[in-house]
PDB file of N, CA, C and O in Angstrom:
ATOM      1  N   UNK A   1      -7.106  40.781 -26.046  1.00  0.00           N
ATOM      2  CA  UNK A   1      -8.027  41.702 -26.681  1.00  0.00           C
ATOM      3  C   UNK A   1      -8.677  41.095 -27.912  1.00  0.00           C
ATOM      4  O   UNK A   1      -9.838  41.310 -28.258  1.00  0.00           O
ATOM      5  N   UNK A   2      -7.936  40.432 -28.442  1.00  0.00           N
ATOM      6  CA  UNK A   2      -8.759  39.778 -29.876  1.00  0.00           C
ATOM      7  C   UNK A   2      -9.747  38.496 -29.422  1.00  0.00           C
ATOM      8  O   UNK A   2     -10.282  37.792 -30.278  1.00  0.00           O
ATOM      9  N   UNK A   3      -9.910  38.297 -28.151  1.00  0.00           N
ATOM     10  CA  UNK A   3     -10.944  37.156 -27.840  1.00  0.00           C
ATOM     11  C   UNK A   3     -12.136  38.296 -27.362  1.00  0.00           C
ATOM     12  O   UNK A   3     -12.983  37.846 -26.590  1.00  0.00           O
ATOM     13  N   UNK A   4     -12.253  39.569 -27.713  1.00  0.00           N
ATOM     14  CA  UNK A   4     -13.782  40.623 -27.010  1.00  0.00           C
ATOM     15  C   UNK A   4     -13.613  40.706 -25.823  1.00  0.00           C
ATOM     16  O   UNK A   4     -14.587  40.920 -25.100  1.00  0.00           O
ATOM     17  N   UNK A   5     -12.211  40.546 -25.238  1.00  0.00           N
ATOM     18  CA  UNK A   5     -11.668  41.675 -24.229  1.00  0.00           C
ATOM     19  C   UNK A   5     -11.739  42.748 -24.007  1.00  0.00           C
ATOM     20  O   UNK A   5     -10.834  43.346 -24.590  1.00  0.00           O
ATOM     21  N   UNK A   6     -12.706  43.740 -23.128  1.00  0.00           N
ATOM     22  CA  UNK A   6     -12.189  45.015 -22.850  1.00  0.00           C
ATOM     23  C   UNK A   6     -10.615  45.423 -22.053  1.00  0.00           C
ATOM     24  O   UNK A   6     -10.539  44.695 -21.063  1.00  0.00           O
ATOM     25  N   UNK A   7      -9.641  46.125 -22.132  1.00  0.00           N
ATOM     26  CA  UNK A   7      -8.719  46.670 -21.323  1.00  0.00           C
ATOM     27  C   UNK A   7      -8.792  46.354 -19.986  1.00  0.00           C
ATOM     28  O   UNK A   7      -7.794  45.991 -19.363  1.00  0.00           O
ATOM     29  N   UNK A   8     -10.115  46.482 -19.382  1.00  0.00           N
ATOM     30  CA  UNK A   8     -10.212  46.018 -17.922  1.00  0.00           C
ATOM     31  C   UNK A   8     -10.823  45.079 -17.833  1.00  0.00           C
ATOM     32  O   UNK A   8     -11.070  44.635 -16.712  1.00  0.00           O
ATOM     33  N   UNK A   9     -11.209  44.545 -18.796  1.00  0.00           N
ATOM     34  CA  UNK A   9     -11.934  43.055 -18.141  1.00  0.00           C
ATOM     35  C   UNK A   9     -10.493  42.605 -18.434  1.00  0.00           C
ATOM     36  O   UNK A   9     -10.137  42.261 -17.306  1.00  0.00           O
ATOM     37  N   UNK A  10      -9.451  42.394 -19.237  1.00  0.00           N
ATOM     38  CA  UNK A  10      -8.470  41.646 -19.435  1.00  0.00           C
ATOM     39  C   UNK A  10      -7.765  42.137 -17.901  1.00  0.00           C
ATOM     40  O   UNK A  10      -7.552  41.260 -17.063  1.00  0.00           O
ATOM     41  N   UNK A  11      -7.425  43.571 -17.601  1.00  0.00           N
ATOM     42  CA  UNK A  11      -6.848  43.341 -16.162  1.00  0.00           C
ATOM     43  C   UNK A  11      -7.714  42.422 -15.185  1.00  0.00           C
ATOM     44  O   UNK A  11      -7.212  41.465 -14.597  1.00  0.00           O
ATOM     45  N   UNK A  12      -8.730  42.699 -15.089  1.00  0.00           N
ATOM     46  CA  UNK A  12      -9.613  41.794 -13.462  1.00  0.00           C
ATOM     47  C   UNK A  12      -9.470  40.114 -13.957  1.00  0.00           C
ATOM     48  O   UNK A  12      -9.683  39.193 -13.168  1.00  0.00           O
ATOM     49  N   UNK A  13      -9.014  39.874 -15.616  1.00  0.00           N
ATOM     50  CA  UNK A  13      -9.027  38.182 -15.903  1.00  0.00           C
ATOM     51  C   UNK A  13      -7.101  37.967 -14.706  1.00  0.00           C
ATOM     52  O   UNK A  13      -6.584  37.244 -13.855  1.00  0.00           O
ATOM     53  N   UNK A  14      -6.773  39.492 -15.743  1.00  0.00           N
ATOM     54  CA  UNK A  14      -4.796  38.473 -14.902  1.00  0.00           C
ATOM     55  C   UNK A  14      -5.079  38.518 -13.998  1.00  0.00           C
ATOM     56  O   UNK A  14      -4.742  37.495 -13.403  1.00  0.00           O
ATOM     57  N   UNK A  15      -6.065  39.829 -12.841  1.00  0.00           N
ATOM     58  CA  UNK A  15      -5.780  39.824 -11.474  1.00  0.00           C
ATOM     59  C   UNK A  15      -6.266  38.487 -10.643  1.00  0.00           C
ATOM     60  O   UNK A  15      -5.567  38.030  -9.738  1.00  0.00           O
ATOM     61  N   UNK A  16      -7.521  37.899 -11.026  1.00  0.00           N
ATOM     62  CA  UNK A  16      -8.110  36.729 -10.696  1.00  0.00           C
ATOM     63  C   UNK A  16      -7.054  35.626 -11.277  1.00  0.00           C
ATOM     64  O   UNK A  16      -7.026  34.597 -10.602  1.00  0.00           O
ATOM     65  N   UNK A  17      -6.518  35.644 -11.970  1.00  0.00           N
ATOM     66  CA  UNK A  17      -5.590  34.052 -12.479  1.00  0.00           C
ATOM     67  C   UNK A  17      -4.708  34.336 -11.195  1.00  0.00           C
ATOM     68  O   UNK A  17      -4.740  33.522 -10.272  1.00  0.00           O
ATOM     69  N   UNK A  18      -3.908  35.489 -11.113  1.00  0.00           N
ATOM     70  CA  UNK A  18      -2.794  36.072 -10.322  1.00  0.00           C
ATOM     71  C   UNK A  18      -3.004  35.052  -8.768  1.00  0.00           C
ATOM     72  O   UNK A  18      -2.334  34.162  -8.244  1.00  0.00           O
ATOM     73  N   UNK A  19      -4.426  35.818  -8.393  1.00  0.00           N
ATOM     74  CA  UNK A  19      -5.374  35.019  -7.233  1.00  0.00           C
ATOM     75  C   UNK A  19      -5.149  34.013  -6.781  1.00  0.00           C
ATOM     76  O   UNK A  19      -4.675  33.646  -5.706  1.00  0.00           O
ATOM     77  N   UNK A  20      -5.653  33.335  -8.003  1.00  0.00           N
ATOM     78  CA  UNK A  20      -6.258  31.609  -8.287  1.00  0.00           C
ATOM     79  C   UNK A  20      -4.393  31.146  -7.916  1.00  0.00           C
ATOM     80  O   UNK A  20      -4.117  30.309  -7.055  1.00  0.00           O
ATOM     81  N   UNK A  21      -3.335  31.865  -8.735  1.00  0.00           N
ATOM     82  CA  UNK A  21      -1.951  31.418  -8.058  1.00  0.00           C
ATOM     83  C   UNK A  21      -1.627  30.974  -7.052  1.00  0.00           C
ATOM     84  O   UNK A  21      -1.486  29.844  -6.583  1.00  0.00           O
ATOM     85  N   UNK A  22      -1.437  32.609  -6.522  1.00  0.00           N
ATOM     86  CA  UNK A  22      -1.323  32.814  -5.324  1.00  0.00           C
ATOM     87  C   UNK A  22      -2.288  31.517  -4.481  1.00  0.00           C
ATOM     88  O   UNK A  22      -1.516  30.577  -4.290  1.00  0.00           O
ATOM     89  N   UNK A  23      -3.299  31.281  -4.089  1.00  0.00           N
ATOM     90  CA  UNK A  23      -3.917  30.062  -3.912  1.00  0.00           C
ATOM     91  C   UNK A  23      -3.059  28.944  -3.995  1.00  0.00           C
ATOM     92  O   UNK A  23      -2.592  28.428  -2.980  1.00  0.00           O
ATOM     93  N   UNK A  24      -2.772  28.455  -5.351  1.00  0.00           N
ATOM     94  CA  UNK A  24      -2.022  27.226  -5.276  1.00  0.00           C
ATOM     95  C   UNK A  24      -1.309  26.794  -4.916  1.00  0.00           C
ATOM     96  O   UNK A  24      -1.287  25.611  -4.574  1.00  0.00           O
ATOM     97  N   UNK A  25      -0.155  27.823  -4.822  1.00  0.00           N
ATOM     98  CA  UNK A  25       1.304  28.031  -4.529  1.00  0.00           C
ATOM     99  C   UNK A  25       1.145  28.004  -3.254  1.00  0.00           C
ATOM    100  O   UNK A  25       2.154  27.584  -2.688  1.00  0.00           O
ATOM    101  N   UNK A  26       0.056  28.354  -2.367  1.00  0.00           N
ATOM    102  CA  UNK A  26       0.274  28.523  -0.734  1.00  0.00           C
ATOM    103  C   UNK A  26      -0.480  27.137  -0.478  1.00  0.00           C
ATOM    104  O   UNK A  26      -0.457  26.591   0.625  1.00  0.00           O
ATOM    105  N   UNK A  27      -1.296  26.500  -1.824  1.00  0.00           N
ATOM    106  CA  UNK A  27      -1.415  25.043  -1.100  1.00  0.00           C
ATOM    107  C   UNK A  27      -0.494  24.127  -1.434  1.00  0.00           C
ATOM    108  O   UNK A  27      -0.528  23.241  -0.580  1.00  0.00           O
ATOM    109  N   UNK A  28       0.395  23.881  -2.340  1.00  0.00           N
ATOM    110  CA  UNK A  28       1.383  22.953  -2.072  1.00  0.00           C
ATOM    111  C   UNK A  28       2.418  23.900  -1.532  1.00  0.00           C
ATOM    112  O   UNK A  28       3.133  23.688  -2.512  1.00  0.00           O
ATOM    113  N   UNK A  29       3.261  24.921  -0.701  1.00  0.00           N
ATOM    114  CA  UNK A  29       3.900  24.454  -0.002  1.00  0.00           C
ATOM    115  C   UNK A  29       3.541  24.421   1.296  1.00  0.00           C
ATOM    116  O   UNK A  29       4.331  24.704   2.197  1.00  0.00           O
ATOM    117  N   UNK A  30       1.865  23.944   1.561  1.00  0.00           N
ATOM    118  CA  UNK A  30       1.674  23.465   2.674  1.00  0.00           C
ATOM    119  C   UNK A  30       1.411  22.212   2.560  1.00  0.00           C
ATOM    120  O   UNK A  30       1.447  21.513   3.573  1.00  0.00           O
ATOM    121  N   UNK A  31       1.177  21.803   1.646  1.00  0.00           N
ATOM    122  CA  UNK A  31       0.583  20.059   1.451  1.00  0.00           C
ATOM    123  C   UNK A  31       1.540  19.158   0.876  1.00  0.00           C
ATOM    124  O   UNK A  31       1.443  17.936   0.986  1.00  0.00           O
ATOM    125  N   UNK A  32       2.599  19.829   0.175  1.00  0.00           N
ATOM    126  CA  UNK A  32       3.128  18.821  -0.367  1.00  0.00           C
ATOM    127  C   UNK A  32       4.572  18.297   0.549  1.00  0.00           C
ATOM    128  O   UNK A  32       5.337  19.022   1.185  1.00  0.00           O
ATOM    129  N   UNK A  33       4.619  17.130   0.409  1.00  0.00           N
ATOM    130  CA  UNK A  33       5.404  16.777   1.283  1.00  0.00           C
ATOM    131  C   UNK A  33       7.138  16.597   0.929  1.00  0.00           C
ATOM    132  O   UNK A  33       8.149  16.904   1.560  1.00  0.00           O
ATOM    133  N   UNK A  34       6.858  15.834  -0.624  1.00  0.00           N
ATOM    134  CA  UNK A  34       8.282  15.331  -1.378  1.00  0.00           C
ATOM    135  C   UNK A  34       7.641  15.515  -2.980  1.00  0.00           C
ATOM    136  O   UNK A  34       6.573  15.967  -3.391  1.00  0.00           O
ATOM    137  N   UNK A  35       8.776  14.967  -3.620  1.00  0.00           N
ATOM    138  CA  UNK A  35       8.139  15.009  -4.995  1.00  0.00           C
ATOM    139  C   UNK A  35       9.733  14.285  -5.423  1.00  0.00           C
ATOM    140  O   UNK A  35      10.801  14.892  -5.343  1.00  0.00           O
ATOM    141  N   UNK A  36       9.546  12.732  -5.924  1.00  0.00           N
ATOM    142  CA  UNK A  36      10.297  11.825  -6.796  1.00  0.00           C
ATOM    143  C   UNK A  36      10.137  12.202  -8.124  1.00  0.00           C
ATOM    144  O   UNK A  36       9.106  12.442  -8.752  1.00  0.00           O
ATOM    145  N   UNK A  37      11.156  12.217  -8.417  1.00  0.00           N
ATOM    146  CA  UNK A  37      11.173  12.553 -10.132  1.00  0.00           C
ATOM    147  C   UNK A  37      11.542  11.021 -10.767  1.00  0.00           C
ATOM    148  O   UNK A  37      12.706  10.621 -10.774  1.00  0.00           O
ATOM    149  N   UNK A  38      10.683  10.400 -11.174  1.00  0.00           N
ATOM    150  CA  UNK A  38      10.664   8.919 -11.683  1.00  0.00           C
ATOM    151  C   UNK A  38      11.247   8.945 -13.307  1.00  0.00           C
ATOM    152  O   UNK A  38      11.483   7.826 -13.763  1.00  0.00           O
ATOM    153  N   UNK A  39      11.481  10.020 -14.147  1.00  0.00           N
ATOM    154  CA  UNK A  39      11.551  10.045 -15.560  1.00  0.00           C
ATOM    155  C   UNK A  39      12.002  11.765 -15.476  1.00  0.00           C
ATOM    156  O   UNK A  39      11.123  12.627 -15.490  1.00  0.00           O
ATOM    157  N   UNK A  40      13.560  12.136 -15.385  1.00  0.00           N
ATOM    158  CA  UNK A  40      13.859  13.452 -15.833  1.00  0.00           C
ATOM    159  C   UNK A  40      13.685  14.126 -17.274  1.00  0.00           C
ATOM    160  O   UNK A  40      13.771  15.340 -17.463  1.00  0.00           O
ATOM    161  N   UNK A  41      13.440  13.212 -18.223  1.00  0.00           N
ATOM    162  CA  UNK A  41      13.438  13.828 -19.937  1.00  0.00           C
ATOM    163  C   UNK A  41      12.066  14.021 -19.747  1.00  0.00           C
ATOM    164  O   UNK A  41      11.708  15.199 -19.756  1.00  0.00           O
ATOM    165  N   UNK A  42      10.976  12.944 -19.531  1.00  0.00           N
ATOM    166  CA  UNK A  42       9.544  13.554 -19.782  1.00  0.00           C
ATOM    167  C   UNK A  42       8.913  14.343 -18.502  1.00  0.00           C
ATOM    168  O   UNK A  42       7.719  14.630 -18.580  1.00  0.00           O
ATOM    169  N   UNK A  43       9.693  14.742 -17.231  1.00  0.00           N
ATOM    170  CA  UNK A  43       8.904  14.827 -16.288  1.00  0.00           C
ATOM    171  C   UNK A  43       8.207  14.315 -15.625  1.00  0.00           C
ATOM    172  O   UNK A  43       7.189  14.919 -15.288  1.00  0.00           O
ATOM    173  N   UNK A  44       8.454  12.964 -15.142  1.00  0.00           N
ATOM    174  CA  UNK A  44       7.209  12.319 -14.759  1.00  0.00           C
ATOM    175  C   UNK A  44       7.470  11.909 -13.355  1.00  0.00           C
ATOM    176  O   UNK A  44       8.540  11.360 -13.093  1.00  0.00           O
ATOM    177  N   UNK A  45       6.550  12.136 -12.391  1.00  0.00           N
ATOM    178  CA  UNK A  45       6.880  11.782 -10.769  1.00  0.00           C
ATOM    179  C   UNK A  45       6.031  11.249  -9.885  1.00  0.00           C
ATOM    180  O   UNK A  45       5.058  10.557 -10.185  1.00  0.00           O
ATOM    181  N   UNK A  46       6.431  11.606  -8.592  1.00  0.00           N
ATOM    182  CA  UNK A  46       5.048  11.278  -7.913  1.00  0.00           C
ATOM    183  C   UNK A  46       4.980  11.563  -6.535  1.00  0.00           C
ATOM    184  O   UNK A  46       5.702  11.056  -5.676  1.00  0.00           O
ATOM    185  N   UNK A  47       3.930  12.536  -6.320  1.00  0.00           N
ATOM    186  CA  UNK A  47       4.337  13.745  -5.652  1.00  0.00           C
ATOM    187  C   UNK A  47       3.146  13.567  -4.039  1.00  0.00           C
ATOM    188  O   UNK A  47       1.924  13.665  -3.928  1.00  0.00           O
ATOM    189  N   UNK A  48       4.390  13.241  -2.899  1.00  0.00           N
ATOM    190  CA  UNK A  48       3.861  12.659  -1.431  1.00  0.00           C
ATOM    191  C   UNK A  48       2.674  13.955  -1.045  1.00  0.00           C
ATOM    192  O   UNK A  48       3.200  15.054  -0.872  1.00  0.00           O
ATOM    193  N   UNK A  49       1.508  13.917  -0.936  1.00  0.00           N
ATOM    194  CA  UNK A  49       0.842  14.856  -0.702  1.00  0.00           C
ATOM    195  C   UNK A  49      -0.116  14.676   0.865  1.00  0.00           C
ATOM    196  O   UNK A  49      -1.223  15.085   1.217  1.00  0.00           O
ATOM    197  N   UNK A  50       1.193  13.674   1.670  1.00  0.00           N
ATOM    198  CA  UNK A  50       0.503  13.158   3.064  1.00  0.00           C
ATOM    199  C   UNK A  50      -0.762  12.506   3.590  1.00  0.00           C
ATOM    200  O   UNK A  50      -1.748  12.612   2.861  1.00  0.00           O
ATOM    201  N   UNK A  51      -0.881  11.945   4.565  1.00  0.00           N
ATOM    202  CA  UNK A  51      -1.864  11.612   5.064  1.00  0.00           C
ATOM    203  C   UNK A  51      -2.994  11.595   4.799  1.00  0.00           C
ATOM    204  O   UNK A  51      -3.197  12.778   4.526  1.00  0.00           O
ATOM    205  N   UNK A  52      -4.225  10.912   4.637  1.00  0.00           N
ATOM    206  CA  UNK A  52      -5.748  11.542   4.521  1.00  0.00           C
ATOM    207  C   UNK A  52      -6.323  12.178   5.577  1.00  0.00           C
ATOM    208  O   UNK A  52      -6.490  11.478   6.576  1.00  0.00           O
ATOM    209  N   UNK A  53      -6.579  13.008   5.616  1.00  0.00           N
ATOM    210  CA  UNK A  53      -7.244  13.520   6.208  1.00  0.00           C
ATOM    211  C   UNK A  53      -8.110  12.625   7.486  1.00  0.00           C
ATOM    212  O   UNK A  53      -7.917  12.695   8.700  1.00  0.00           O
ATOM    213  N   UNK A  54      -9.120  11.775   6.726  1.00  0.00           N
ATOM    214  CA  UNK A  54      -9.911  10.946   7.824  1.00  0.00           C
ATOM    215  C   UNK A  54      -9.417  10.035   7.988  1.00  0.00           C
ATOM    216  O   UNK A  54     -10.101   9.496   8.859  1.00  0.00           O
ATOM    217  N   UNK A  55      -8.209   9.062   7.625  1.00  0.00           N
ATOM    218  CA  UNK A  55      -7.710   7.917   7.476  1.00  0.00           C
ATOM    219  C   UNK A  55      -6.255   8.081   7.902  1.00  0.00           C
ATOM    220  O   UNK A  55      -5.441   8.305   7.006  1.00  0.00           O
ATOM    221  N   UNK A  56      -5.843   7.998   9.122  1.00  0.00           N
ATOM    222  CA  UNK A  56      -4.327   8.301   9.521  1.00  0.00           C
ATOM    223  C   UNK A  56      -3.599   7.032   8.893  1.00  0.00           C
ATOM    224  O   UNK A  56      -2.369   7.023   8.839  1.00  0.00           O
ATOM    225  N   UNK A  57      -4.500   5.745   8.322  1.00  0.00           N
ATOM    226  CA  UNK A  57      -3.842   4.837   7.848  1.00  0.00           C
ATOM    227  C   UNK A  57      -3.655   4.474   6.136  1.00  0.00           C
ATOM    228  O   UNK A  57      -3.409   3.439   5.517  1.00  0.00           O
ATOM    229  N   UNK A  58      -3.950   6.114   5.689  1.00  0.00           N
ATOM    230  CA  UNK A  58      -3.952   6.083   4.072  1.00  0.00           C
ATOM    231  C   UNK A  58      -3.056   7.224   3.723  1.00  0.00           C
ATOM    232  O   UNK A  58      -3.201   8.185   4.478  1.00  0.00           O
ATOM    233  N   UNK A  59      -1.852   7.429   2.444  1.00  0.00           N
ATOM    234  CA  UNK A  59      -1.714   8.115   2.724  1.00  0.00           C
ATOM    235  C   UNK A  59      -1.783   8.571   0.949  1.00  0.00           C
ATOM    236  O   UNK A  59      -1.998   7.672   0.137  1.00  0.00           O
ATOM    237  N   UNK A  60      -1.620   9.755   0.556  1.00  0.00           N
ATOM    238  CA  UNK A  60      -2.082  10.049  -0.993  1.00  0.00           C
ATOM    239  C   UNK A  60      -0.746  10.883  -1.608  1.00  0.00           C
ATOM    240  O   UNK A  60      -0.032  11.739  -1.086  1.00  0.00           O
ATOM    241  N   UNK A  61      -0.716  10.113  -3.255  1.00  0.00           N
ATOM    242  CA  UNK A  61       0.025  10.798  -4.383  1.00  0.00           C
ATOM    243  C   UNK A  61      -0.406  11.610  -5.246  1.00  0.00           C
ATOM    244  O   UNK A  61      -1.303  11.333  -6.041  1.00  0.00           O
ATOM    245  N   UNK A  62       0.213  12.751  -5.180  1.00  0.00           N
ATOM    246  CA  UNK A  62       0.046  13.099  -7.306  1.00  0.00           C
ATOM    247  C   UNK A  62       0.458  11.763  -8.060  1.00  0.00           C
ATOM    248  O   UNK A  62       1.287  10.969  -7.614  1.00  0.00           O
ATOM    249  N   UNK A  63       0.024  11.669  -8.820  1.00  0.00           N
ATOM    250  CA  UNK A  63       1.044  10.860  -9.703  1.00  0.00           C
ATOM    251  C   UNK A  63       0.973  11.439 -11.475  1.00  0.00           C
ATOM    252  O   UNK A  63       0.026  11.063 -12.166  1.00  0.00           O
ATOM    253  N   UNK A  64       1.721  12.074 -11.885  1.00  0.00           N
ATOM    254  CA  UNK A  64       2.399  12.682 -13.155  1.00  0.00           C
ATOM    255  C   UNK A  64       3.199  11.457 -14.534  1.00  0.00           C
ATOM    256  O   UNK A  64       4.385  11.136 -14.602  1.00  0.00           O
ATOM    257  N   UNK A  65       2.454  11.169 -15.138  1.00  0.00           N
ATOM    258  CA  UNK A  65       2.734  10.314 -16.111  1.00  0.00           C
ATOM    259  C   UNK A  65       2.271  10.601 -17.671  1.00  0.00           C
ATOM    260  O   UNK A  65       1.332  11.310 -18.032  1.00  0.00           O
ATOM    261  N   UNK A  66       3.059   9.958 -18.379  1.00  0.00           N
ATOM    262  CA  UNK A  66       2.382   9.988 -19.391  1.00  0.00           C
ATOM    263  C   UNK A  66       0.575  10.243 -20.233  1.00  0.00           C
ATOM    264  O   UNK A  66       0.079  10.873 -21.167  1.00  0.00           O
ATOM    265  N   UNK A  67       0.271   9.546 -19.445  1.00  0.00           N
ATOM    266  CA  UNK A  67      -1.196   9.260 -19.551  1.00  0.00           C
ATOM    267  C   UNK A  67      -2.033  10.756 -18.959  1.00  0.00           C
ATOM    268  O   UNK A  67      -3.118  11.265 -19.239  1.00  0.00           O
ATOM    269  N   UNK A  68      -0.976  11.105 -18.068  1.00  0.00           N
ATOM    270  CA  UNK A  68      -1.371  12.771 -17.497  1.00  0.00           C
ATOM    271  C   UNK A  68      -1.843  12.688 -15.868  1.00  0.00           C
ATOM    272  O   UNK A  68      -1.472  11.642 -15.336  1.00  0.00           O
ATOM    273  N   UNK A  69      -2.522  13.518 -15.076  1.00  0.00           N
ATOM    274  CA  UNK A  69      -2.176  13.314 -13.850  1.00  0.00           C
ATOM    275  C   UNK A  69      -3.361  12.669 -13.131  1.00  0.00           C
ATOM    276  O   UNK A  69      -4.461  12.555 -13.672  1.00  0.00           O
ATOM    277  N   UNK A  70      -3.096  12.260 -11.910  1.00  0.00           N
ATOM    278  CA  UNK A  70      -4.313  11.505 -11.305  1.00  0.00           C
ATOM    279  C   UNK A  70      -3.426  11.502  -9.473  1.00  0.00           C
ATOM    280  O   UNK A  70      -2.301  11.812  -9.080  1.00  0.00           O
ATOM    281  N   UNK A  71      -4.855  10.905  -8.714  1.00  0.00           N
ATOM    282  CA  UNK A  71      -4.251  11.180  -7.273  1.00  0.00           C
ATOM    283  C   UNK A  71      -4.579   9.562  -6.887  1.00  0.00           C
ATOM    284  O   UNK A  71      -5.651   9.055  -7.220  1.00  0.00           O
ATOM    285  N   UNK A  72      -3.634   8.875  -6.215  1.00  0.00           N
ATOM    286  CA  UNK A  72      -3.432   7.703  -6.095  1.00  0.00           C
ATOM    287  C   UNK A  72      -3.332   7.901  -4.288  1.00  0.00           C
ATOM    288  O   UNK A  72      -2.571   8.693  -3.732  1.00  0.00           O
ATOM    289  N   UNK A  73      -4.377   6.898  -3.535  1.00  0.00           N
ATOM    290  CA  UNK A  73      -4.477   6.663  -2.182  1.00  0.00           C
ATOM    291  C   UNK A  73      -3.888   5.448  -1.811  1.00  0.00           C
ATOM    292  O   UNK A  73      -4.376   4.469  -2.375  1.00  0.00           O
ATOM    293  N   UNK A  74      -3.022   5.244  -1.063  1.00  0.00           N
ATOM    294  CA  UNK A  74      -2.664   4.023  -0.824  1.00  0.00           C
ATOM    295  C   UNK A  74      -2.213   3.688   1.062  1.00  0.00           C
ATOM    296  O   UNK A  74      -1.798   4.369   2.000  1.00  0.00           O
ATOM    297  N   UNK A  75      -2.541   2.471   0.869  1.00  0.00           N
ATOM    298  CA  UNK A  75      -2.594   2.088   2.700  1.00  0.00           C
ATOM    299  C   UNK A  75      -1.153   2.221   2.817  1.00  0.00           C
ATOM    300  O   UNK A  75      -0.232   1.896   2.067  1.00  0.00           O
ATOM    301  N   UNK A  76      -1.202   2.831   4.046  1.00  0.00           N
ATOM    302  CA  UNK A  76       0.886   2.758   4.552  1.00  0.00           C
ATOM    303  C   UNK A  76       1.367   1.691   4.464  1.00  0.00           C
ATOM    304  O   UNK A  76       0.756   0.723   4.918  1.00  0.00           O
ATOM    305  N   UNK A  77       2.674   1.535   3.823  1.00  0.00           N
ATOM    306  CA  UNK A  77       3.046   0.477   4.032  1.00  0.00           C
ATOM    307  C   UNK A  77       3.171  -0.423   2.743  1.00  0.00           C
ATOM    308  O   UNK A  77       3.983  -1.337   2.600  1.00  0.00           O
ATOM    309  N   UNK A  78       2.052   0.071   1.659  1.00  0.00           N
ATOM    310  CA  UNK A  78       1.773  -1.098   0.456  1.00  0.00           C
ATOM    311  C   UNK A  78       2.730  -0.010  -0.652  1.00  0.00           C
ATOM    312  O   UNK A  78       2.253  -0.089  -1.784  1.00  0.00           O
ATOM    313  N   UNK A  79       3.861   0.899  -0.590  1.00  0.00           N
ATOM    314  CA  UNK A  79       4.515   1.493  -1.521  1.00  0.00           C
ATOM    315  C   UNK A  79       5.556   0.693  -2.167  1.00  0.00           C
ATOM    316  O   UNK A  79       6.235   1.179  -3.072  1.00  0.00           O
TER     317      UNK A  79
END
C-alpha cells in the first residue's frame, strides 16, 4: 500500500505473482532433470535441464554461481 497500491490492485498484483508461480513450479518439475550442489555454504550448482530441443546432441545447464546465474549448452559427452 505505501508504493500507491489500491486494496485490489495489491490483490490482482499477489494473484498474478501467485500465477507467474504456479507457472514455474510446473516448469521445472517438468524440465528439470537433476540438480548438483557444487558449494553447500553459498549454494552454488548446476542444474541438468536436458536435451535441446533441436539438437539431440546438446544438452543444457542452469549453472548457479557466484557471479549469479546463466544457462550453459554443452555437446554430450564434453562434461
Amino acid at each position: 500500500l505505501d508504493e500507491g497500491y489500491t486494496l485490489n490492485a495489491s490483490i490482482e498484483k499477489a494473484e498474478e505473482r501467485r500465477q507467474q508461480l504456479l507457472v514455474l513450479r510446473r516448469f521445472g518439475v517438468e524440465i528439470i532433470k537433476d540438480v548438483e550442489v557444487t558449494d553447500k555454504d553459498k549454494h552454488y550448482g548446476k542444474i541438468d535441464l536436458g536435451k535441446v530441443c533441436n539438437d539431440e546432441n546438446k544438452h543444457a545447464y542452469g549453472i548457479v554461481i557466484e557471479d549469479g546465474c546463466s544457462i550453459e549448452i554443452e555437446k554430450e559427452g564434453e562434461e
